[in-house]
N, C-alpha and C positions, 0 to 999 in steps of 0.2 A: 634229589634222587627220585622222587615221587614223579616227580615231570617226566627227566628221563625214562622210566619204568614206565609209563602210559606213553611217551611216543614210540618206544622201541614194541610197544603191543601193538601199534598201527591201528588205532580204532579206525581210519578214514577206509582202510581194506576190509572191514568189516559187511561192508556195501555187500559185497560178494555173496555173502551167507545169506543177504534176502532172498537166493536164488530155491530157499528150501519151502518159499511162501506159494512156490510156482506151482506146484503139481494142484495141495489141494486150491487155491487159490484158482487156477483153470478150471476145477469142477465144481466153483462158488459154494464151497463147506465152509470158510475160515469164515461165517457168518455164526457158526456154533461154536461154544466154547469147547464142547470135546474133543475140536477139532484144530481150532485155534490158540488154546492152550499150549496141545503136544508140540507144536508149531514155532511157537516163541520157545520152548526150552531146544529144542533144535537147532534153534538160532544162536541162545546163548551157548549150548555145547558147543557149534560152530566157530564160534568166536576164542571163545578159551582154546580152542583146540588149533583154530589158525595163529590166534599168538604164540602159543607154545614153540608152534615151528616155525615162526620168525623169531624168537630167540634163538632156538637151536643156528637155525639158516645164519643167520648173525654170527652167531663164534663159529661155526666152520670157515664165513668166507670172511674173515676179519683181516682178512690181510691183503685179497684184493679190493674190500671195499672201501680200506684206504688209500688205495690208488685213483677210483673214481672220483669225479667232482662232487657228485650227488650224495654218493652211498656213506662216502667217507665224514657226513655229517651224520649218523644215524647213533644212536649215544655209547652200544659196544663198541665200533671202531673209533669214537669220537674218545671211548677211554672213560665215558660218563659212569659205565655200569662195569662191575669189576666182571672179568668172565667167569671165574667160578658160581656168582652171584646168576648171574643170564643161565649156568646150565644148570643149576636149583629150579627157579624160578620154570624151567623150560619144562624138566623134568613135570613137575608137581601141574603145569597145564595140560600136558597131555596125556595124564591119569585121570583130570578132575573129567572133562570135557567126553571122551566117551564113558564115563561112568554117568555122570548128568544124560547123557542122550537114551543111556539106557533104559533111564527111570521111565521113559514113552511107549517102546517097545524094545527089547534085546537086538533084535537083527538090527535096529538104527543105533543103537551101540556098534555093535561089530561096523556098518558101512562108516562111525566117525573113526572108528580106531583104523578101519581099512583107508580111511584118508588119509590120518596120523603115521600111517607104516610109510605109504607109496610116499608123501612127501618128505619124511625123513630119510627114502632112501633116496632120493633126488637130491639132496643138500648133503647127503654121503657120498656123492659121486654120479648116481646116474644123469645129475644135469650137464654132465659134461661126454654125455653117448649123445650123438645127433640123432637127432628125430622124435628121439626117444626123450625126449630132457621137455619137448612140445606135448606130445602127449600125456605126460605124466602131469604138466600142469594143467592142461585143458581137462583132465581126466577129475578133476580136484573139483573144476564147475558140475561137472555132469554128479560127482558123490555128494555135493549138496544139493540138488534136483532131487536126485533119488531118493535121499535120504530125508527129504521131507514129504516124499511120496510113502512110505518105510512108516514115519513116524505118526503117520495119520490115518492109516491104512488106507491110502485112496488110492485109485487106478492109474496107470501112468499112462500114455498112449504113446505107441514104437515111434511114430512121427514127433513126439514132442521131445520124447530120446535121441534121435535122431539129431532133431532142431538145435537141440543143447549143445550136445556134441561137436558138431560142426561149428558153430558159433561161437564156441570156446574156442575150439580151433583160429577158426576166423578173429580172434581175438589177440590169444597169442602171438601168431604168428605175426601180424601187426606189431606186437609188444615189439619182437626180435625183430622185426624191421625195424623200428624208431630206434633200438638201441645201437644196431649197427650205421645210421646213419649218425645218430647224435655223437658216437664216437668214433666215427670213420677209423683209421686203420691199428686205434688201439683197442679195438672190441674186446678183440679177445683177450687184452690181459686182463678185461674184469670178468668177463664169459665164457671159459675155454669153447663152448661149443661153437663160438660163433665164428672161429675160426675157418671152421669148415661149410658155413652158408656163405653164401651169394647174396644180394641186391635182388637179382634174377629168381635165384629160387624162390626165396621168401615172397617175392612179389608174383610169382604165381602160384603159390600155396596160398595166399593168399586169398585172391581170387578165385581159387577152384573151393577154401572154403566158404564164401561169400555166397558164392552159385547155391551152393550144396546145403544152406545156410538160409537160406529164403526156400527153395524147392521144399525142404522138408516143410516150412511155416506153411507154405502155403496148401502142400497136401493135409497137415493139424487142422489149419482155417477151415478145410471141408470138412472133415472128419467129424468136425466140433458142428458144424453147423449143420450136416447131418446127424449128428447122435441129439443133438436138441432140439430139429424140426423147429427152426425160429422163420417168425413171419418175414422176418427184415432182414435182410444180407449183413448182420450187423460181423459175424465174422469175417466175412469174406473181405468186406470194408477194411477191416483191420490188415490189411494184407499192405496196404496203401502208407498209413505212418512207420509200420515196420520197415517198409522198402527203404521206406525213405532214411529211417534210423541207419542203419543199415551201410546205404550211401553215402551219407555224413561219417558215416565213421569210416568207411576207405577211403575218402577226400582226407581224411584227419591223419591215416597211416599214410596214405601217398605223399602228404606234406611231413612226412620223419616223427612225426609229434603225439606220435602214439605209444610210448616208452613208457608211459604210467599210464593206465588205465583208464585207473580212477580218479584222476584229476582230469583226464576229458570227460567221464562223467559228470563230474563236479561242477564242470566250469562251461564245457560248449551248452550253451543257450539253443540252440536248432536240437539237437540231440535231445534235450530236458524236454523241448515244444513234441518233438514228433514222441517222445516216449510216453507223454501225455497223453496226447490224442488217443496212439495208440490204446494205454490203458482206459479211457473215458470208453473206446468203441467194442474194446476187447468186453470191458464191464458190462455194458449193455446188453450185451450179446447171453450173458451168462444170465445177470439179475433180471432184464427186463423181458425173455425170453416165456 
């Protein structure tokens, strides 16, 4: 039961929450512990609080995620965790998790439980309004961004808002490509909304967030490299492995194989290289400044 209960929490989706390292992390504070501290409880709130609603997300869609190949392994549809048990359990995470965040500052309470609400109302229904069912998950990247900006009181800049934004975007939308290629024309009996995208759409949503998605990086890269007067183009540089990151991952949607995320994170080796780079150039730019 134990195993069960930790796979059905998705620690691998976890990845996600590092996104709350970004704000102070771009303005090189998480070198202090006043700052670094708030930072990792953020994390952890985040966690607790995205399991939560993958149990929830779990007993609402138990019935189609029996029909998929994939889904229908995950241990509530699998029958492993009783569902009463999954909506305890659900419950009692998405009280601990903005209460934990709170302990930082109150308003990073309120943006995890503002997380907690918008996604449980997406697994109530709103993932099956088109458009709407996209932005409500991309919108889920951008409240942990904030929400480690919130918890550390650092500055966020409109461009890096922006950046997030979009690149969740650009993410997502990717996600629902690969799902509709992976299941060709029985999408939507695991997806309702997918009923109503195209191949077509999603692949220029796509790309228009991709565009929109690097434009914003690259006006940040200046920003950054104007607001710290650095001798060395070390941001600007960085414009270079992001592109590239970037590129590898709409090679990775354009090949259907974008359907989980985080296991192209995991696994493509170019993405890992250029995310490195990136961070090593991005780093310098900040520390060596």
């Amino acid at each position: 039961m134990l195993s069960a209960l930790l796979r059905e929490a998705r620690p691998k989706q976890w990845v996600k929450n590092i996104l709350v390292f970004a704000a102070p992390g771009a303005l090189g504070v998480l070198g202090h512990w006043t700052s670094l501290a708030p930072t990792l409880v953020m994390f952890g709130a985040f966690c607790l609080t995205a399991s939560g609603t993958y149990f929830l997300n779990d007993v609402q869609d138990v019935a189609n995620d029996r029909l998929h190949p994939k889904k229908s392994r995950r241990p509530i549809a699998a029958g492993e965790i009783p569902i009463p048990l999954a909506r305890l359990i659900a419950a009692a995470l998405l009280v601990v998790g903005p209460l934990l965040a709170a302990t930082t500052r109150p308003a990073a309470g309120v943006i995890v439980a503002l997380y907690a609400i918008t996604t449980i109302s997406y697994s109530m229904g709103l993932k099956n309004i088109v458009l709407l069912d996209l932005v409500i998950v991309a919108s889920g990247f951008v409240l942990r961004a904030v929400a480690g900006a919130v918890g550390t009181d650092t500055h966020m800049s409109k461009w890096f808002v922006l950046c997030t934004s979009f690149g969740s975007l650009f993410i997502i939308a990717g996600k629902r490509f690969g799902e509709m290629q992976e299941m060709g024309q029985d999408a939507g009996l695991t997806r309702a909304a997918l009923k109503d995208y195209s191949e077509t759409f999603l692949r220029m949503l796509v790309i228009v967030a991709c565009g929109a998605t690097l434009l914003a990086y690259c006006l940040w890269a200046f920003e950054s490299a104007e607001a710290l007067s650095t001798n060395f183009p070390y941001f600007e540089l960085s414009i270079v492995p992001m592109a590239l990151s970037v590129f590898r991952y709409l090679m990775v949607i354009e090949q259907g194989k974008a359907s989980a995320p985080e296991d192209v994170f995991a696994t493509d080796r170019a993405i890992q290289m250029y995310g490195a780079v990136w961070l090593i150039v991005y780093g310098l730019g900040i520390y060596a400044s």
